[in-house]
C-alpha positions as CSV (number, residue, x, y, z in Angstrom):
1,X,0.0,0.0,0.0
2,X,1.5,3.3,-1.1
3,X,1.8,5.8,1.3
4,X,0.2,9.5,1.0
5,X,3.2,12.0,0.5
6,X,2.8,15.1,3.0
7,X,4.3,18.1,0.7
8,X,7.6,19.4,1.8
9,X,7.2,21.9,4.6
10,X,8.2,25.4,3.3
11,X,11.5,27.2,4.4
12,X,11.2,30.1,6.2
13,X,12.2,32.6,3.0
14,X,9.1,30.9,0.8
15,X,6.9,31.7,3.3
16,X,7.6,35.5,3.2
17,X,8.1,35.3,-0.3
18,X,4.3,33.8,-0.3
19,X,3.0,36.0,2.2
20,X,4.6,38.9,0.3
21,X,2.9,38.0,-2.9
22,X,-0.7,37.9,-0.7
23,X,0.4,41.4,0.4
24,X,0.7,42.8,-3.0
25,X,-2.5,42.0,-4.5
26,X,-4.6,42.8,-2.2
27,X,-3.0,46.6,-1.7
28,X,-3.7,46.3,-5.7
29,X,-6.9,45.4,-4.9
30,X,-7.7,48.1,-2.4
31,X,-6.7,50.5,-5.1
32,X,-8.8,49.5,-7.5
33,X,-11.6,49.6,-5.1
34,X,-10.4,53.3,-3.7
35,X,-10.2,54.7,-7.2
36,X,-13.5,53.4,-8.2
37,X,-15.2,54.7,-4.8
38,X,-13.4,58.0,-5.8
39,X,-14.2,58.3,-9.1
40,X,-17.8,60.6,-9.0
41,X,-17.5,61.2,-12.9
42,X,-17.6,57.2,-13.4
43,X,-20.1,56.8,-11.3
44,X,-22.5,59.6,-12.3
45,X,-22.1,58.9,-15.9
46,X,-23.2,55.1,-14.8
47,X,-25.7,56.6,-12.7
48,X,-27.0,58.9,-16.2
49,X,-26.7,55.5,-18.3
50,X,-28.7,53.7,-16.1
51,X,-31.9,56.0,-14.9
52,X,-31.4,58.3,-18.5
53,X,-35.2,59.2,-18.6
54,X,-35.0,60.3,-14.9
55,X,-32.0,62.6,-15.2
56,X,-33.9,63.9,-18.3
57,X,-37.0,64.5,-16.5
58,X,-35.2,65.8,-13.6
59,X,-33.7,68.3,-15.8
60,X,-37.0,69.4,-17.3
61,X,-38.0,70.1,-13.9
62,X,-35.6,71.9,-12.5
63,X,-35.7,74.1,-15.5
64,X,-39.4,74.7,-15.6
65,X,-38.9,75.7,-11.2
66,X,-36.1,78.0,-12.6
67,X,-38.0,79.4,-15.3
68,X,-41.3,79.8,-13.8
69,X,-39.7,80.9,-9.9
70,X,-36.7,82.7,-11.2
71,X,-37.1,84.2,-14.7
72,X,-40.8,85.0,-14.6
73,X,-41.3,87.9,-17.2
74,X,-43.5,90.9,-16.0
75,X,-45.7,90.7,-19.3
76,X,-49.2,89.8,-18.3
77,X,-49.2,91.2,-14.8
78,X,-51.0,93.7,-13.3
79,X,-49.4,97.2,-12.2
80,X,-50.2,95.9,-8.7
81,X,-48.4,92.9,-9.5
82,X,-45.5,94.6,-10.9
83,X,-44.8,96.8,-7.9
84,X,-45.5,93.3,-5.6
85,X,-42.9,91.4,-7.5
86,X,-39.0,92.3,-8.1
87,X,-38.1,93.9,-12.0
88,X,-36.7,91.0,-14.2
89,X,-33.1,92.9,-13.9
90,X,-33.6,92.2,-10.5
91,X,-33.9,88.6,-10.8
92,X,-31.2,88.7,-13.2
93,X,-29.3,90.4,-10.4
94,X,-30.3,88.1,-7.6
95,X,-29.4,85.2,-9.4
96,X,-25.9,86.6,-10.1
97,X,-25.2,87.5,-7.0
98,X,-26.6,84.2,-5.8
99,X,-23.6,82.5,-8.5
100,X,-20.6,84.6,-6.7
101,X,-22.4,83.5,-3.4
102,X,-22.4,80.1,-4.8
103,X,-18.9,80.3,-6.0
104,X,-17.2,81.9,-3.1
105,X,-18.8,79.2,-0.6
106,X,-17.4,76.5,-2.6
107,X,-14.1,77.8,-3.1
108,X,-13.9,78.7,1.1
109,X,-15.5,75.5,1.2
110,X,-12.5,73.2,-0.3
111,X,-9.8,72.8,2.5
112,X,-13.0,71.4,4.4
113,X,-14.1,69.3,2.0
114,X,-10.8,67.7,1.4
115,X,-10.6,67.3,5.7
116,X,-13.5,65.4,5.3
117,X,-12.9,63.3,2.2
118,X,-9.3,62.4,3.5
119,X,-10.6,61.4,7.0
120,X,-13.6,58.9,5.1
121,X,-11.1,57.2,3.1
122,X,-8.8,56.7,6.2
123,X,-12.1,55.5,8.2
124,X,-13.1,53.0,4.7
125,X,-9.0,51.7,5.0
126,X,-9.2,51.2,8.7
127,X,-12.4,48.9,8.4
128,X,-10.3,47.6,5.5
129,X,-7.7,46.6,7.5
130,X,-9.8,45.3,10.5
131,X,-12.1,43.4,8.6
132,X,-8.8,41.9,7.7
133,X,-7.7,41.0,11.2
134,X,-9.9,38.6,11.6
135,X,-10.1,37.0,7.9
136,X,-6.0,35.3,7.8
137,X,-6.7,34.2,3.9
138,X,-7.9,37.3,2.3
């Protein structure tokens, strides 16, 4: 009766060779998975391909609320209403000042932004890492 072979145990040097090999693919793997849970414009234009009717309609909505809330003209309205309701320049000039608003609060806005971006993707690589702990063959 033929005996069952037991493989040859590994030297010392082959197991950190091994273990070394394990380590590399999964920081390329945790990467890959960062850069696609960074990557907004991938995911919005996945996002667009996949619900293209509702962006669509979306955007027919939000400009029919612009139009009709933002841009109303004054022809058709009463004097009363005219004096009641701001001039057209004046909407004009709301919503520009309402852009350099807009502009300056997300360029003041940034350094925070980036705080809290960098402290998520710290918080996503220490579950990484944990979950990791306790799983020896990933």
């Amino acid at each position: 009766m033929a005996r069952k072979q037991t493989p040859p145990a590994l030297s010392q040097r082959e197991k950190l060779l091994t273990n070394l090999d394990r380590s590399r693919l999964q920081i390329t793997r945790d990467a890959a998975q960062l850069g696609d849970a960074l990557n907004v414009s991938r995911k919005l234009e996945a996002s667009f391909h996949a619900y293209r009717y509702w962006w669509i309609g979306g955007g027919i909505l939000a400009g029919l609320f612009v139009a009709k809330n933002l841009l109303t003209p004054l022809q058709g309205r009463s004097r009363e209403d005219n004096e009641k309701k701001t001039s057209s320049s004046g909407s004009r000039t709301l919503l520009g000042l309402l852009g350099i608003a807009g502009r300056q609060i997300i360029r003041l806005s940034r350094p925070v932004l980036k705080k809290a971006v960098e402290k998520e993707v710290e918080q996503w690589i220490a579950n990484i890492s944990n979950a990791r702990q306790g799983d020896p063959d990933s």
